[in-house]
C-alpha positions as CSV (number, residue, x, y, z in Angstrom):
1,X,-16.7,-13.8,20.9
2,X,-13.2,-13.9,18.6
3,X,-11.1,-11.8,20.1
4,X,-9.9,-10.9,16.9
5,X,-13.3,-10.2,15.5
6,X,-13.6,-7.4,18.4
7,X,-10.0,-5.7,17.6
8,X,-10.8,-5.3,14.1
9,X,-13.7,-3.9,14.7
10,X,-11.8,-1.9,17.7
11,X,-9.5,-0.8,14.9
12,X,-12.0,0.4,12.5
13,X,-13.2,2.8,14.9
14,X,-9.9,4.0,16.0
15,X,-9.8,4.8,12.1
16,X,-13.0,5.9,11.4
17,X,-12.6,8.6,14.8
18,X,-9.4,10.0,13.1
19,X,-11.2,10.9,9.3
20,X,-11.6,14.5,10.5
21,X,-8.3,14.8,12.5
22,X,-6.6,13.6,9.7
23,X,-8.6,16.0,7.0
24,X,-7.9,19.0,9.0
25,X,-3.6,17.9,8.6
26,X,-4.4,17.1,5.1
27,X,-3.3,20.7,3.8
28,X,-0.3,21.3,6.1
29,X,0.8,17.3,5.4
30,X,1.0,18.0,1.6
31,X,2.5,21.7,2.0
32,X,5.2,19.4,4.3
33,X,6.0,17.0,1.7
34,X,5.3,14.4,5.0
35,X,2.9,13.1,7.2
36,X,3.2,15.0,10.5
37,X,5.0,13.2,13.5
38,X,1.5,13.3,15.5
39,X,-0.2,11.3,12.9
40,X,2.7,8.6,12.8
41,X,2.5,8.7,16.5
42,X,-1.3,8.3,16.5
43,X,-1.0,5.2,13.8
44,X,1.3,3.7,16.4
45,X,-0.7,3.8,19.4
46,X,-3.5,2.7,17.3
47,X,-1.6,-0.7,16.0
48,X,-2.0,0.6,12.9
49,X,1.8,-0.7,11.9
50,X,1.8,-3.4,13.9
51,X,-1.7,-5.4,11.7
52,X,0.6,-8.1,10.0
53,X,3.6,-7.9,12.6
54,X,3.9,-11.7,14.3
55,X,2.4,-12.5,17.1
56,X,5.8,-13.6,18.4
57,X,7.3,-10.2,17.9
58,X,4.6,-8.5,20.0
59,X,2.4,-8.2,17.0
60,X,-1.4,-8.5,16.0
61,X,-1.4,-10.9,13.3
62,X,-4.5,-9.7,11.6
63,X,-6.1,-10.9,8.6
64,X,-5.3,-9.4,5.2
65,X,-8.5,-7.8,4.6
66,X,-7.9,-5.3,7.3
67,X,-5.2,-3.6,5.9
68,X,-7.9,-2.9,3.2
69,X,-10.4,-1.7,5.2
70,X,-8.6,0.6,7.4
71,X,-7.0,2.1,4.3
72,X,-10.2,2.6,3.5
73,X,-10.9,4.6,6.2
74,X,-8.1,6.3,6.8
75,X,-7.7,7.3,2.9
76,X,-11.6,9.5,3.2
77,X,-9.3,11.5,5.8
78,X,-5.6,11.9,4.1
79,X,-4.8,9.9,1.1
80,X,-1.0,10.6,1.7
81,X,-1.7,9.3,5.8
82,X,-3.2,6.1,4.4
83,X,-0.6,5.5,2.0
84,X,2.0,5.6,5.0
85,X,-0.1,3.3,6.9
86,X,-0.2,0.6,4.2
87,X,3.3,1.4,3.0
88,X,5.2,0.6,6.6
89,X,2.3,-2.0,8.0
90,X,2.7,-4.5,4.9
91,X,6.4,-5.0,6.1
92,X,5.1,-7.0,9.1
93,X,3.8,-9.6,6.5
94,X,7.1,-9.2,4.2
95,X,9.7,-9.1,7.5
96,X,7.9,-11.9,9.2
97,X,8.0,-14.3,6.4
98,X,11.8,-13.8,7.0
99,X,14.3,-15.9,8.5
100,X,13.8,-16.2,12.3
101,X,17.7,-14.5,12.7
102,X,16.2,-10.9,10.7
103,X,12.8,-11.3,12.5
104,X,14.9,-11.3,16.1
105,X,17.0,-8.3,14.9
106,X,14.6,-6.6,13.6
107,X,11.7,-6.6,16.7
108,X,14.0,-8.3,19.5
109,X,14.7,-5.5,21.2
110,X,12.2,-3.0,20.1
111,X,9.0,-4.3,19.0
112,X,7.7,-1.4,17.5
113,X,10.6,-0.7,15.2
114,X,9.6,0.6,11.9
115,X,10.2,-0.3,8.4
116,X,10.2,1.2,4.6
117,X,11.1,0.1,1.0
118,X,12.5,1.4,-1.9
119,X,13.1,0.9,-5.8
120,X,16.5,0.8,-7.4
121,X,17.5,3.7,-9.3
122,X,19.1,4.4,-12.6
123,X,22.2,4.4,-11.0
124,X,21.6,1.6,-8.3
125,X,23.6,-1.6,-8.2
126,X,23.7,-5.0,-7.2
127,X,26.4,-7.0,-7.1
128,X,26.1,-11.0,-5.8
129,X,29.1,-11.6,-3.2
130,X,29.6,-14.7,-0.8
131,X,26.8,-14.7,1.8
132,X,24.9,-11.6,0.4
133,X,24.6,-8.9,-2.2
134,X,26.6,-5.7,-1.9
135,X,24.3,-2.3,-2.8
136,X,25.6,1.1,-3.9
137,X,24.0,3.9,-5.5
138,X,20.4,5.5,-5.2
139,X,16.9,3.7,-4.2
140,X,13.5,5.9,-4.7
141,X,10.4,6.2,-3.6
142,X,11.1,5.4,0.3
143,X,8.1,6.0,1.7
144,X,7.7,6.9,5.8
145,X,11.3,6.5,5.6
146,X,12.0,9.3,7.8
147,X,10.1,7.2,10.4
148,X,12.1,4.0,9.6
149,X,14.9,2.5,11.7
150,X,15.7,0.3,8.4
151,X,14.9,-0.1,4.8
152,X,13.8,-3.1,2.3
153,X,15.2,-2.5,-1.2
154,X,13.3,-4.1,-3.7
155,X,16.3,-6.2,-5.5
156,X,15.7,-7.4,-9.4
157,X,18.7,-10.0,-10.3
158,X,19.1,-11.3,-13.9
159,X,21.1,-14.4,-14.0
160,X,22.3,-15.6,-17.5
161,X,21.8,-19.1,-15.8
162,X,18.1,-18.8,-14.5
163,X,14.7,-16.9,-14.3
164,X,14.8,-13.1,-13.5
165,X,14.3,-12.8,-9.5
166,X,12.8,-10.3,-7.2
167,X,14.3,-9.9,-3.5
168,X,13.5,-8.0,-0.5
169,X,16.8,-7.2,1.4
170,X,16.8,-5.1,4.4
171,X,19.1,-2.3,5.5
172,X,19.6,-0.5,8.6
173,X,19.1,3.2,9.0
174,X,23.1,3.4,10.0
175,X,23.8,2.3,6.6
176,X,22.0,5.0,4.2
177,X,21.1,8.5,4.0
178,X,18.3,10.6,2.7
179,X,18.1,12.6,0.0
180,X,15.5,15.4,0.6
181,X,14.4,14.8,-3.0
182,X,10.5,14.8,-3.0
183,X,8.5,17.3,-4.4
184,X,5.5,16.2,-6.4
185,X,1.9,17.0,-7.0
186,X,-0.1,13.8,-5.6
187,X,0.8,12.0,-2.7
188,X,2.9,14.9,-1.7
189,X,2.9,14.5,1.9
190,X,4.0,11.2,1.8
191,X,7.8,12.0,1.8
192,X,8.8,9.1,-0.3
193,X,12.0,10.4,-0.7
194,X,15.0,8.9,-2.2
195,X,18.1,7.3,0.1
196,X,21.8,6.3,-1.1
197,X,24.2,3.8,-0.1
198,X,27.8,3.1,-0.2
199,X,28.9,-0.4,-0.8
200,X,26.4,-1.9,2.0
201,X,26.3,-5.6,2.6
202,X,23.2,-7.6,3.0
203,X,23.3,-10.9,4.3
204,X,21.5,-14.0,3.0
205,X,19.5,-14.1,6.1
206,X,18.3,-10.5,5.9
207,X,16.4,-11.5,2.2
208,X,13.7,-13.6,0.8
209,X,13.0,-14.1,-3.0
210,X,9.6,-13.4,-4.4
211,X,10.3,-16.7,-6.2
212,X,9.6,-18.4,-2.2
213,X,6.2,-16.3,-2.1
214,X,3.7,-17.7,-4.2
215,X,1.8,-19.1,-1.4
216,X,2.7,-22.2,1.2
217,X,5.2,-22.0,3.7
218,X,8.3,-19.4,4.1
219,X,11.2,-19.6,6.2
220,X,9.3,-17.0,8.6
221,X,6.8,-19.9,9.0
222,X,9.5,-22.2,11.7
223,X,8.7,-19.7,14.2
224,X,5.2,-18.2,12.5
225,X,3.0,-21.3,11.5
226,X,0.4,-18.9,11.1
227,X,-1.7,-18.9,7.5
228,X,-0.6,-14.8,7.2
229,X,2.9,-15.9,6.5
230,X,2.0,-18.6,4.0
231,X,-0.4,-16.4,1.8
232,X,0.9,-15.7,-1.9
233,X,2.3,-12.4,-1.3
234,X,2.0,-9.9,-4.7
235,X,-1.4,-11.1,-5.3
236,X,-3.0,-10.1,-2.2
237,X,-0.1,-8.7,-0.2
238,X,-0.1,-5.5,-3.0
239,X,-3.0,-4.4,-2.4
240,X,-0.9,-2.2,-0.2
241,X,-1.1,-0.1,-3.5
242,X,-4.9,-0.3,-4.6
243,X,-6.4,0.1,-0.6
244,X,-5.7,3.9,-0.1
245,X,-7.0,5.0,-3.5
246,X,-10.1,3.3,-2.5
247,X,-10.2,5.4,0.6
248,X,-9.1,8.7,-1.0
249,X,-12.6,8.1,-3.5
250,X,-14.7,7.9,-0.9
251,X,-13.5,10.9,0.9
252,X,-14.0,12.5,-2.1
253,X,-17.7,10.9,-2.7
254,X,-18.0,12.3,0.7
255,X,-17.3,15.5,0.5
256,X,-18.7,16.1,-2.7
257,X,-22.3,15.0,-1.4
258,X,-21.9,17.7,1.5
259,X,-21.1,20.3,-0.2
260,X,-23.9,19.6,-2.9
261,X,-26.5,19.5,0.1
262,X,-26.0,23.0,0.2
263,X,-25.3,24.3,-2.7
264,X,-27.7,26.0,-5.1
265,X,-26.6,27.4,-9.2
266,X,-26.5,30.4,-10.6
267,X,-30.6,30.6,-11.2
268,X,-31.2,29.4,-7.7
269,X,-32.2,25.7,-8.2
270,X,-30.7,23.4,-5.6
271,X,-27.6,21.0,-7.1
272,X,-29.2,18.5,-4.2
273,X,-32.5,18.5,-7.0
274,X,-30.7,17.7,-10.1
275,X,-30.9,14.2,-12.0
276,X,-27.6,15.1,-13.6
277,X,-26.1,15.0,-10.0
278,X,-28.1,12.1,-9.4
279,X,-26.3,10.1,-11.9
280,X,-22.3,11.1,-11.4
281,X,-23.3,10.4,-7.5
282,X,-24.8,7.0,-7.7
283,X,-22.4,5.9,-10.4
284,X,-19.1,7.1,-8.6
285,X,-20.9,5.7,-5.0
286,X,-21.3,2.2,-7.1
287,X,-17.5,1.9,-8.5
288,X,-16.1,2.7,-5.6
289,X,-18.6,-0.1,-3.7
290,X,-17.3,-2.6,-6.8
291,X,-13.8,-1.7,-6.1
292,X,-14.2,-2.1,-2.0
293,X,-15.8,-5.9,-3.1
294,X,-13.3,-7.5,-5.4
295,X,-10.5,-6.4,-3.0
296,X,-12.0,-7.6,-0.1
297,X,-13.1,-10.7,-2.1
298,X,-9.5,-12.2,-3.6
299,X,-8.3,-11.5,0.4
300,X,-11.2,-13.7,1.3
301,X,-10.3,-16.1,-1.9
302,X,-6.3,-16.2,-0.4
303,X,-7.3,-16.8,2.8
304,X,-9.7,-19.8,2.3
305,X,-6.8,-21.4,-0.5
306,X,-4.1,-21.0,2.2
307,X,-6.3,-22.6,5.0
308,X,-6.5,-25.3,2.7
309,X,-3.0,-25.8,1.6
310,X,-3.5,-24.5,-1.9
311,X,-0.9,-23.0,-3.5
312,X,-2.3,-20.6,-6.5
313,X,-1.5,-20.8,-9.7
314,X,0.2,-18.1,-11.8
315,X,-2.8,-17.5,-13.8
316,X,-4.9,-17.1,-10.2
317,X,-2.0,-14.8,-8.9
318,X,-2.0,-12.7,-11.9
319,X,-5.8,-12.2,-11.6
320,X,-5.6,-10.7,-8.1
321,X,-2.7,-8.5,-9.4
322,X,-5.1,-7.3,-11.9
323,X,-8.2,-6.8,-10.0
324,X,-6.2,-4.7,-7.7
325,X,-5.1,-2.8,-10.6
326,X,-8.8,-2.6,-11.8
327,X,-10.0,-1.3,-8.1
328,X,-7.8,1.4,-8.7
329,X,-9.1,2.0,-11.7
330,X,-12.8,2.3,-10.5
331,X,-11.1,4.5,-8.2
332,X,-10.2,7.0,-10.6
333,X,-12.8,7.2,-12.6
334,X,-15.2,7.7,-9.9
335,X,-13.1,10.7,-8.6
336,X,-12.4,12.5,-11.5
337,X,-16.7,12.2,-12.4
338,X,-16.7,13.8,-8.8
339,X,-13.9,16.5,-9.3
340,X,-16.5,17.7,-12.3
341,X,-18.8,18.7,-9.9
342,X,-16.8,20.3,-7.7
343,X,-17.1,23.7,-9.7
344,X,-14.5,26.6,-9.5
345,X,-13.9,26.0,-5.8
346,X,-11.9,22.8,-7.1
347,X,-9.5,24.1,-8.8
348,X,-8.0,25.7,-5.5
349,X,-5.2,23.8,-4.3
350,X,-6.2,23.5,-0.8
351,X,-9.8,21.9,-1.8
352,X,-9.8,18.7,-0.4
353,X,-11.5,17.6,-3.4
354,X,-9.0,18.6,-5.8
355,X,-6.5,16.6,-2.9
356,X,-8.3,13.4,-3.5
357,X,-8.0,13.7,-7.3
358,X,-4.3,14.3,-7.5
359,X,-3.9,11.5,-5.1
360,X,-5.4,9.1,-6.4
361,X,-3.9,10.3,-10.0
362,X,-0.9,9.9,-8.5
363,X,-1.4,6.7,-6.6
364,X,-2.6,5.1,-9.7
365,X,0.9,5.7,-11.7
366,X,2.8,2.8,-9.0
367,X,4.1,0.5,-11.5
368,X,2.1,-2.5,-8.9
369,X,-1.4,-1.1,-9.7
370,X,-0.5,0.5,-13.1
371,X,-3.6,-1.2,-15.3
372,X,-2.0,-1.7,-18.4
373,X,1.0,-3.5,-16.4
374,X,-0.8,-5.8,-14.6
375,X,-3.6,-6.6,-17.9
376,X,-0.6,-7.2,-20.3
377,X,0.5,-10.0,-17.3
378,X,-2.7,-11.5,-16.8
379,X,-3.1,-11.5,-20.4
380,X,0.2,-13.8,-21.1
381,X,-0.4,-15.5,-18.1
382,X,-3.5,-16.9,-19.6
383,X,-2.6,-17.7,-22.9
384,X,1.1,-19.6,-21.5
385,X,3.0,-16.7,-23.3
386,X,6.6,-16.2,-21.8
387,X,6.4,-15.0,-18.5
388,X,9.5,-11.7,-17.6
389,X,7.6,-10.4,-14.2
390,X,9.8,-11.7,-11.2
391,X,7.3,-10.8,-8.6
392,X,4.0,-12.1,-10.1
């Protein structure tokens, strides 16, 4: 038996044992702004983090698909939990396509070191210096960054002299601080709060372009030949962004069926009887199925081209982006046709229900899985128009 096989099942479990755990934290992990220190530590113990971490760096090197389907799981239980989990566990794949010098700092000494991201702000800048870039300013949406030892900014660099370019570059905790600036209505207990810098330099060896990402081999591949590394990263590598929406409809689907089982209306007819229920359930139940497939399918897709040395194609790249983008859109609708029947119960804020369906509203606004983002690229990738996205 693949050894592999077994863990991922192994791990499914794990997940699948920690939907009700994980639903009872729901209330107080929103009312916290952050996912409690008991869940992080459970996700650790689990592996959770540690899915696309290399092999070589006391990691599991799982497939791509997992990250999906644990999301998946996880998501039913805590949409904010699941958005941690696939927030801090996709910078395994990002960190170990690295250069080997910012893999061995990074897990040398402490394989189980954690890592976030964050998005320049209005005020952030970049300036390119010998050997690196020098940051100051304000980055956003960190999240699980009070759990993080150091941080990727997400770098966008417009050169007069060449295409626009996207960059990871990491920075240690030491180096930042956090600004206690996160108070929303969805995804609320993800504390993906804000962090500011000071003139921090980032060395060359601590970054990697999304221009060296489109699939084939990275310089994280000299010391991790493994296909993981050589996968085409913001095709299949974001669905980061479209896997915990996917979970937080089907908790929702869930929970929705329950309570219908034992509910009756105002004349006393049983809501488990009705052919209006009938339809929302089975139509919600079948886009969030078709949103589950054409995930799972383009990691299946990636997989099989990088096993075979094929390197995608913008037009293939911007496809994934956009079925990701469409997953989540599946996602949505079938939540808010479940939030209808959730009756006056749902408009509580603690009703898990209502949870899900600012969650997934929520998730749905990330610029990554935003629809009419990623249509508008696939569309002008397909007809050759000019092409301004540095991370497609």
């Amino acid at each position: 038996m693949n050894d592999k096989s077994e863990l991922r099942r192994e791990m499914i479990q794990r997940a699948q044992d920690l939907v009700p755990v994980l639903r009872e934290r729901a209330e107080a992990t929103e009312n916290n702004r952050a996912v409690s220190t008991d869940t992080h530590a459970e996700f650790q113990d689990s592996g959770f983090y540690r899915i696309f971490q290399p092999e070589a760096f006391g990691g599991l090197e799982m497939d791509i698909g997992l990250m999906v389907d644990l999301a998946a799981e996880i998501g039913r239980g805590c949409g904010s939990s699941a958005w941690i989990f696939t927030n801090i566990a996709v910078h395994g794949l990002i960190n170990g396509m690295k250069d080997p010098k910012c893999q061995q700092e990074l897990w040398g000494d402490d394989p189980g070191t954690v890592i976030a991201s964050a998005h320049p702000g209005k005020d952030a800048h970049v300036e390119e210096v010998d050997g690196g870039l020098l940051v100051d300013g304000i980055w956003n949406y960190s999240s699980g960054v009070d759990f993080a030892s150091w941080v990727n900014l997400q770098i966008f660099l417009r050169p007069e002299d060449g295409p626009a370019e996207h960059r990871f570059a990491l920075v240690p905790k030491s180096e930042f601080e956090i600004i206690d600036d996160w108070f929303v209505t969805g995804l609320a207990g993800t504390g993906s709060r804000s962090i500011a810098m000071k003139k921090v330099f980032i060395p060359d060896y601590r970054m990697i372009s999304s221009l060296t990402m489109h699939g084939g081999p990275t310089a994280g591949s000299a010391i991790n030949p493994g296909n993981l590394y050589k996968i085409p990263f913001w095709g299949v590598g974001a669905k980061l962004f479209a896997a915990p929406p996917l979970g937080m409809a089907r908790g929702a689907l869930e929970l929705t069926e329950d309570d219908i089982e034992s509910r009756s209306s105002v004349f006393g007819a049983k809501l488990a009887e009705q052919p209006a229920i009938f339809l929302r359930i089975a139509e919600s139940a079948a886009e969030i199925e078709a949103a589950w497939a054409v995930l799972a399918r383009d990691c299946r897709t990636a997989e099989a081209m990088t096993e075979a040395g094929e390197i995608p194609t913008l037009l293939q790249r911007t496809a994934w982006r956009r079925n990701n983008a469409y997953a989540v859109v599946l996602s949505l609708r079938a939540t808010d046709r479940l939030y209808g029947l959730a009756g006056m119960r749902g408009i509580q804020p603690s009703s898990h229900v209502q949870r899900c369906w600012r969650d997934v509203h929520a998730a749905a606004s990330q610029v990554a899985i935003n629809w009419d983002t990623q249509a508008i690229n696939y569309g002008r990738a397909r007809f050759g128009l000019p092409f301004q996205d540095p991370r497609a």
